[in-house]
Structures are given as C-alpha cells and as structure tokens.
N, C-alpha and C positions, 0 to 999 in steps of 0.2 A: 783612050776610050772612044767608040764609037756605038750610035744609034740608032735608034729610026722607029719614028712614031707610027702604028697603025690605030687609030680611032682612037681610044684611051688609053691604048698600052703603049709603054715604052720596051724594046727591044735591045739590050744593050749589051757590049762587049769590052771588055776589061780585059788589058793586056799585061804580059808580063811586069815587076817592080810596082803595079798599081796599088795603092790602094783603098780597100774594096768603100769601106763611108766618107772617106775621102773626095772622090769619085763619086758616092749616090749623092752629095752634099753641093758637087760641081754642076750637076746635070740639072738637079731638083731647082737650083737657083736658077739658071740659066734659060729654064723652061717654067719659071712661077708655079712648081708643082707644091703643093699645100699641104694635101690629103693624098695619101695612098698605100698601097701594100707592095710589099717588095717580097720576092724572091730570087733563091740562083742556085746555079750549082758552077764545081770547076777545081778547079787546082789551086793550092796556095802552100805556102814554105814557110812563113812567119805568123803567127796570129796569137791572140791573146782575146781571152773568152773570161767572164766572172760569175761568180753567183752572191746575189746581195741579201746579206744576213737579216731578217727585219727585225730583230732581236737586240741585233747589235748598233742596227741601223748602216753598216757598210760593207761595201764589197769587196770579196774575194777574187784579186785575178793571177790566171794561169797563164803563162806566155810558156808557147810550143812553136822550137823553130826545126821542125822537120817536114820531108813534102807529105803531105796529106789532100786528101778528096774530098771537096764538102760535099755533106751528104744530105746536110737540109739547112737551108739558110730563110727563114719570115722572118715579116718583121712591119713597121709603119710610120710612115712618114708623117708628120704632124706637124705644128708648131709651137714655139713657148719664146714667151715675149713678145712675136709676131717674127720669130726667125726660122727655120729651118730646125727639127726636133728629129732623128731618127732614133726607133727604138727596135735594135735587131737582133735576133738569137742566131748563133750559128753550132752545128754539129759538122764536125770532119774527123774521117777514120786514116788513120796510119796504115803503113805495108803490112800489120798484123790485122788489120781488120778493127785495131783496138778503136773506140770511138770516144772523143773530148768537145766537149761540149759548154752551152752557157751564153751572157749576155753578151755580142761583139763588143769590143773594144776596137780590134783592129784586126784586119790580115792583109799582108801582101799575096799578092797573084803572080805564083808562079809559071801558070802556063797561060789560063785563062779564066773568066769568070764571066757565064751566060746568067745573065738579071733579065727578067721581066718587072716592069712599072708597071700595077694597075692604076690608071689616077682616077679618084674619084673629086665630084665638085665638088666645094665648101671649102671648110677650115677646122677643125678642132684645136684647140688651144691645151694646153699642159700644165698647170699649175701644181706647185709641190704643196703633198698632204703630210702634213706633219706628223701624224699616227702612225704612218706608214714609212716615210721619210723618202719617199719616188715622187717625183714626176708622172703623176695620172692624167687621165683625159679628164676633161672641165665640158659639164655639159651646161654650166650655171648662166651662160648668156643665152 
C-alpha cells in the first residue's frame, strides 16, 4: 500500500494479494484517523460481502472468488471502544456484467484498489443498539 496526504484527503493505493480493510485499518492507525469516509474502486479476485437480517438479528455472508470490478465501494471510519471501527459496503460486477453486493467482510486486490480518505475532525463512537442488534453511531456524549 501506498499514499499521500493532500489537506484531508488521503490518496491511496493497494496492490496486488492486499487486503482491502485490512490495509484501511493499517493506515487509519498509523495516521490517528478517527472520523472519515472511505471510497474506491479496482480490481479484486476474492471477497465476501453480507446482508444482516434484523429479524434474525444475523448476518448472511457470500464469499465470491472470481476476478471482478468494484463498482462502488462507501463506507465510514469511526470508532468503538476507542479503537478503530470501519463500516463498508462494497458492489463489484463479474465478466457478465452480473453485480454482488453488501456489507464488506473482506476482498483481496487483484490488480489494484484506488481509495480516497476524506478525514474529517472529531470522533464518533459506535455502541451496539440492542433492538437493532448493530453497532450504530452514539451521539449520547
């Protein structure tokens, strides 16, 4: 992985075998990022995406290991406990155009993966809402 800060944003580059919050999780520490929004796009071969039932209260995850495009990756950097929280959705389409989608779990980077950091200042915290059974944002301080 490689970066480079212009004024709040981080510019980053993720290379081959990486992977993708692995890497947001190296950097975010490394640089005391707190608060922020993440995107990207790029190439990846491995990934596993879920969708979490509120019903059931758990999540469903799909692991997809063929080369695919991600086609929209947000998402937010936070914190819970005072550590390091990322919460990101990724979409990536297959050679058919087919598109899978949901909450990241994980993906390795196949060729590459171009992220922009917006940081913003402060901190929001993440406490789990029991009704819900997530990790929400806590505006209670």
């Amino acid at each position: 992985m490689h970066y480079r800060k212009f004024g709040n944003k981080y510019y980053v580059r993720m290379d081959r075998g990486e992977e993708i919050l692995s890497q947001l999780k190296v950097l975010c520490e490394h640089e005391h990022i707190t608060l922020a929004e993440v995107k990207a796009l790029g190439a990846i071969d491995d990934f596993s995406v879920g969708l979490f039932d509120v019903a059931e209260k758990k999540y469903h995850v799909n692991r997809f290991t063929f080369p695919a495009e991600i086609v929209s990756l947000w998402g937010t950097v936070t914190t819970k406990d005072g550590e390091f929280y990322a919460h990101v959705h990724m979409s990536a389409g297959d050679k058919e155009g087919r598109v899978f989608g949901g909450h990241l779990n994980s993906a390795v980077v196949s060729a590459t993966c171009e992220m922009i950091i917006d940081v913003s200042e402060g901190r929001i915290e993440r406490r789990l809402d029991d009704d819900v059974g997530l990790n929400l944002f806590d505006f209670t301080d």
